[in-house]
C-alpha positions as CSV (number, residue, x, y, z in Angstrom):
1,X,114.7,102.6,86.4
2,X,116.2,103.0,89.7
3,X,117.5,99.2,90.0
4,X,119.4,99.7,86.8
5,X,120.7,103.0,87.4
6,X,122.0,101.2,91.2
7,X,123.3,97.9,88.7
8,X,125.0,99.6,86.2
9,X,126.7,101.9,89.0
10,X,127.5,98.8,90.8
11,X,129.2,97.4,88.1
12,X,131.2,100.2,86.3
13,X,131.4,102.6,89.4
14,X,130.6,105.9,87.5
15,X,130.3,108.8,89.8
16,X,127.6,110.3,87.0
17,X,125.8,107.4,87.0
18,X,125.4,107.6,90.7
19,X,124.6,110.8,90.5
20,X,121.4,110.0,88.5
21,X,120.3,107.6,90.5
22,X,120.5,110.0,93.4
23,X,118.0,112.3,91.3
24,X,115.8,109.7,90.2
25,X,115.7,108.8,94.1
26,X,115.2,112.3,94.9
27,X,112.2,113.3,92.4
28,X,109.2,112.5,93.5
29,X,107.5,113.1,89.8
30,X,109.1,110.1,88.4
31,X,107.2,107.3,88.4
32,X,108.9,104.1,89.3
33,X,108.2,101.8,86.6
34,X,109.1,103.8,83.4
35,X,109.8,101.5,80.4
36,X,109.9,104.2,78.0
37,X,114.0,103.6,77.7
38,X,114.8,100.1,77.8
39,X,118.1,99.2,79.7
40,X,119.9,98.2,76.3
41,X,118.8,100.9,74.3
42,X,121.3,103.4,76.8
43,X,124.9,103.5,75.7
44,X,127.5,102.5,78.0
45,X,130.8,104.1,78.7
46,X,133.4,101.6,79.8
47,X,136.4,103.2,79.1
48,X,137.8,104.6,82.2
C-alpha cells in the first residue's frame, strides 16, 4: 500500500496523498501487504 500511495503521489503531487503515505509509514498496526483495496478500485482526483 505504501508503494502506491508513494506512486500515485509521485505522479499527481497531492499534498493529501502524501500525507497518507506519511501515516501509513508512521503506523506500526498496518500491515504492509494489505490487498483489501486494490489500487484501481480508489478514485483519483486529477483536477487541480
Amino acid at each position: 500500500m505504501i508503494d502506491f500511495a508513494w506512486k500515485l503521489f509521485s505522479q499527481t503531487g497531492n499534498i493529501e496523498t502524501y500525507l497518507l503515505l506519511k501515516e501509513l509509514e508512521n503506523d506500526p498496526n498496518q500491515p504492509e501487504s494489505d490487498n483489501s483495496i486494490e489500487p484501481s478500485e480508489l478514485p483519483i482526483d486529477t483536477k487541480m
